[in-house]
PAVEXVO-557805 format. One line per 4 residues: their letters; for each residue z, y, x of N, C-alpha, C, CB. Coordinates in steps of 0.05 Angstrom, whole numbers, plus 5000, padded with zeros to 4 digits. Glycine has a CB too. Example, Ala and Ser with C-alpha at 12.3 -4.5 7.8 and 13.67 -1.06 7.14 Angstrom:
BEGIN
as) 5156:4886:5264:5156:4910:5246:5156:4934:5264:5181:4911:5226 ~ 5142:4955:5257:5143:4979:5273:5157:5001:5258:5114:4988:5282
// end
This chain:
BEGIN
xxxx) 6510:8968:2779:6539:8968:2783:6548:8996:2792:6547:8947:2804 ~ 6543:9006:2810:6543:9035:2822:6536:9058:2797:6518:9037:2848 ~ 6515:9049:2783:6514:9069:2757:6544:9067:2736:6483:9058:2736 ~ 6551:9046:2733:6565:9035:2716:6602:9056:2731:6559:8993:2718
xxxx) 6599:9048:2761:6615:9056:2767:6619:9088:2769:6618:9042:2783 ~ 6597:9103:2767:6593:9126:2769:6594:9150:2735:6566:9123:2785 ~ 6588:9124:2723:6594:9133:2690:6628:9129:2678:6572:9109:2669 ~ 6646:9117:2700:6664:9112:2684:6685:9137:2698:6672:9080:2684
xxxx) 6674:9141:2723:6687:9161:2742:6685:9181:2721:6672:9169:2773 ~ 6657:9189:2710:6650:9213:2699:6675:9216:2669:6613:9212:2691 ~ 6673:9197:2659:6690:9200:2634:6726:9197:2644:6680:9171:2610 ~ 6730:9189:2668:6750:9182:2671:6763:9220:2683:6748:9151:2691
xxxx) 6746:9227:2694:6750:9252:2700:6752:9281:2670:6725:9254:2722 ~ 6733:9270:2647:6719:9284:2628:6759:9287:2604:6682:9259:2613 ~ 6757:9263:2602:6789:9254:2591:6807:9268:2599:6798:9227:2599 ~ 6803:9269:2633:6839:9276:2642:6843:9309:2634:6847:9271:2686
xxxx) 6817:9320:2645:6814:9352:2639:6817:9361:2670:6841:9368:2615 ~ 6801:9380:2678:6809:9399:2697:6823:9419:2691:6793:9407:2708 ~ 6829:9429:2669:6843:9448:2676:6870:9448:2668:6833:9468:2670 ~ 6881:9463:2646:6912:9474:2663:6925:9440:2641:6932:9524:2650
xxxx) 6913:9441:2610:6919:9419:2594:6895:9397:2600:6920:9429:2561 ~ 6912:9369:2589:6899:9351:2600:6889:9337:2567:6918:9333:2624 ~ 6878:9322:2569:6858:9310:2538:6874:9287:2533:6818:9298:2542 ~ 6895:9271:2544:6906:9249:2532:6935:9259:2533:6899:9221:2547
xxxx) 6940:9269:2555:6970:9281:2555:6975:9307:2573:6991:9257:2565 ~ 6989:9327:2558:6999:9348:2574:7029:9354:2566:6981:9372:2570 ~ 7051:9362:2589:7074:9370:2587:7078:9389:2613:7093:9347:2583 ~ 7076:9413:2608:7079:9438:2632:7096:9461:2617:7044:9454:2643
xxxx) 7100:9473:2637:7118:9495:2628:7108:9523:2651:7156:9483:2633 ~ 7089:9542:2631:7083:9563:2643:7099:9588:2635:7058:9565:2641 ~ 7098:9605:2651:7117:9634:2649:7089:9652:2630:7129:9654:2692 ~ 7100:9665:2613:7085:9679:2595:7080:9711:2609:7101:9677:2565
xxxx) 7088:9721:2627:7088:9737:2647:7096:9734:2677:7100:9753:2638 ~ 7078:9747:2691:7081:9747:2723:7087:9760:2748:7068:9743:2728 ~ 7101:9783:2727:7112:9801:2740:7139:9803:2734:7100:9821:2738 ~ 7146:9796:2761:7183:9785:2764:7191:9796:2780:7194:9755:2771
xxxx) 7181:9822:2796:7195:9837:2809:7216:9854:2799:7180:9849:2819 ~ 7243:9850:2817:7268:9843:2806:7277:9846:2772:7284:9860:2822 ~ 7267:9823:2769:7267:9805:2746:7308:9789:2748:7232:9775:2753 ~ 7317:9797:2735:7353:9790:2733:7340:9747:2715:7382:9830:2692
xxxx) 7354:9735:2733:7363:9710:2718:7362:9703:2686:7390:9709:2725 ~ 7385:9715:2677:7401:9715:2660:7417:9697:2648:7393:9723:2649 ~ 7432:9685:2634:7464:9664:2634:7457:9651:2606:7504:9686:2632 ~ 7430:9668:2589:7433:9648:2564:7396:9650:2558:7459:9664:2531
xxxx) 7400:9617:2545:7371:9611:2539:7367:9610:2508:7362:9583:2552 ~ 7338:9616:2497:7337:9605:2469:7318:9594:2470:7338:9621:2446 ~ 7309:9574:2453:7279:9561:2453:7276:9563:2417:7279:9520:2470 ~ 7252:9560:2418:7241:9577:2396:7213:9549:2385:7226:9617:2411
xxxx) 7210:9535:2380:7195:9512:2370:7158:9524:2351:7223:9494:2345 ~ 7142:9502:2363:7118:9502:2348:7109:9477:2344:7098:9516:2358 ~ 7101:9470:2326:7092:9441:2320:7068:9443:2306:7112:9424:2303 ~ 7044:9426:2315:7021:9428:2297:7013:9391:2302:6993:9456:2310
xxxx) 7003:9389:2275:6988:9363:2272:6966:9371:2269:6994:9345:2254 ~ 6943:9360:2273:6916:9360:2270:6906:9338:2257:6904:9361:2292 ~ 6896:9332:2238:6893:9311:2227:6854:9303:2228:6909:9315:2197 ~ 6845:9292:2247:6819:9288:2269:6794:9282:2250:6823:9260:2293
xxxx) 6797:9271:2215:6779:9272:2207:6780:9300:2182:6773:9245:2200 ~ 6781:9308:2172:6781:9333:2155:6786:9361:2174:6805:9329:2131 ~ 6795:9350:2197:6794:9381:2211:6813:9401:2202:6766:9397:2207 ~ 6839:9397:2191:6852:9416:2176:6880:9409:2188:6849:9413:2143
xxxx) 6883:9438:2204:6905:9448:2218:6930:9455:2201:6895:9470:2233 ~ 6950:9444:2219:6975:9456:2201:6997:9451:2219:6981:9441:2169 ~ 6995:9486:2227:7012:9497:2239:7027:9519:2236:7004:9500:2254 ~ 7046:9527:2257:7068:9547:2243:7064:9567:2271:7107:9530:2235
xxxx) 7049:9591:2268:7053:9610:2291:7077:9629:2298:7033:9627:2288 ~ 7086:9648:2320:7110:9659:2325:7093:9690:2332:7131:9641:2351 ~ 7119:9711:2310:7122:9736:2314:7130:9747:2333:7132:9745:2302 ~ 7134:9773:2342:7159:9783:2359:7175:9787:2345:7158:9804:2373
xxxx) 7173:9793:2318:7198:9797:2302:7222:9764:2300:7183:9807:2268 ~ 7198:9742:2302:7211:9721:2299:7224:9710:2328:7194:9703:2286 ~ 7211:9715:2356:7226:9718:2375:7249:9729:2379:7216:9726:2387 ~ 7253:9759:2366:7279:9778:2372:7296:9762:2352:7276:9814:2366
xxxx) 7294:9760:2326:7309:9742:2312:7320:9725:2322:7299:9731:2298 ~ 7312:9705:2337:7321:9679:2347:7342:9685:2370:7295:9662:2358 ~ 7329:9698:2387:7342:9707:2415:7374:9722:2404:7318:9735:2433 ~ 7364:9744:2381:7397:9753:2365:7408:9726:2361:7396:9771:2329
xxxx) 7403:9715:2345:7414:9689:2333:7436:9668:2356:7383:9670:2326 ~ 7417:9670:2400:7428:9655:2409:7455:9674:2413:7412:9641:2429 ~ 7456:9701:2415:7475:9713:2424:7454:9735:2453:7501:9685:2434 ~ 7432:9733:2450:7414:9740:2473:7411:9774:2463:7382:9717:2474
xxxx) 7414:9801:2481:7410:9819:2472:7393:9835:2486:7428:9828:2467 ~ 7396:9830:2510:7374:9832:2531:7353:9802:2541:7391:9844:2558 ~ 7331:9808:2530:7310:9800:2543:7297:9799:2562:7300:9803:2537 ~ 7299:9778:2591:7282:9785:2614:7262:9770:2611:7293:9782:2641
xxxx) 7258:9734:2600:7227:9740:2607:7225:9710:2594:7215:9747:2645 ~ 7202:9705:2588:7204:9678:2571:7182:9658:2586:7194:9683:2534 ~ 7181:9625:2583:7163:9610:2583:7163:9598:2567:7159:9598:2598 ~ 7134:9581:2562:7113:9567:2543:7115:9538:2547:7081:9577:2548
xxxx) 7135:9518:2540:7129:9498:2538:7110:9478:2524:7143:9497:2538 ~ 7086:9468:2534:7070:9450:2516:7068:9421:2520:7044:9458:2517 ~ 7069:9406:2496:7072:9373:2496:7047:9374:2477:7106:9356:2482 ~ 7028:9366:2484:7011:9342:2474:6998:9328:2478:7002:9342:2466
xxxx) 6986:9300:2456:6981:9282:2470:6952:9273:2443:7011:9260:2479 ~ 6934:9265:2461:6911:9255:2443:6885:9272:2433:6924:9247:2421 ~ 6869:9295:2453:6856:9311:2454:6873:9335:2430:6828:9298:2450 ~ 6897:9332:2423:6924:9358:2415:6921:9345:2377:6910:9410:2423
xxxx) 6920:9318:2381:6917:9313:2360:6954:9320:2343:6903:9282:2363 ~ 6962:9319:2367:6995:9327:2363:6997:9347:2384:7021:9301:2368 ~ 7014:9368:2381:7019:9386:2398:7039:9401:2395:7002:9399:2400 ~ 7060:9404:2417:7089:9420:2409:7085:9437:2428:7122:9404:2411
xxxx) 7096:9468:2421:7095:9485:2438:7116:9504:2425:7068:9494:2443 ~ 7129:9507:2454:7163:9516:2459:7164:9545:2478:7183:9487:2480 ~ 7173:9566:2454:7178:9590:2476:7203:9587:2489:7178:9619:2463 ~ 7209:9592:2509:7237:9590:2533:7240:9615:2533:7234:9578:2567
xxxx) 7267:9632:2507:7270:9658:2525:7292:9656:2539:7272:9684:2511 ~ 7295:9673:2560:7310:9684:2582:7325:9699:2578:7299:9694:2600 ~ 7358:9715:2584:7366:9733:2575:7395:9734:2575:7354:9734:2555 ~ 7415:9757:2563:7435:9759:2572:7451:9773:2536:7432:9778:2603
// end
């Protein structure tokens, strides 16, 4: 019983993940830089989208990656002309069998 209970701890821990993403579900929002010394607010946001499916038996990814050229694009697009600083939103769920990941720029 104690083995039993000690094997499920193990997978129950193996699943969640220690680190920053988790193996059944993750939704965090990290800053893509960490140096924010006097770092300005700024009054307008853009978010900038990634979507990947994984499809778990053929192994064949299909995803859409981001430029800087396609960042500055977007950020023009919100009305954004100055850039102070962006974060990384990630959603997924099912060892990333689905996975959305969202740049947050910052800016004026």
């Amino acid at each position: 019983m104690v083995n039993r209970a000690c094997l499920f701890l193990l997978l129950l821990v193996g699943i969640s993940g220690c680190s920053v993403t988790g193996r059944l579900y993750t939704n965090i929002v990290e800053p893509l830089t960490e140096d924010f010394n006097n770092t300005p607010v700024g009054t307008k946001t853009c978010v900038i989208k990634n979507y990947r499916f994984r499809e778990p038996v053929s192994r064949v990814n299909v995803s859409v990656e981001w430029t800087t050229k396609d960042i500055a694009e977007q950020a023009r697009k919100a009305g954004i002309t100055n850039i102070y600083y962006m974060d990384v939103h990630t959603f997924s769920v099912l060892l990333e069998l689905y996975r959305r990941k969202s740049i947050i720029v910052y800016g004026d």
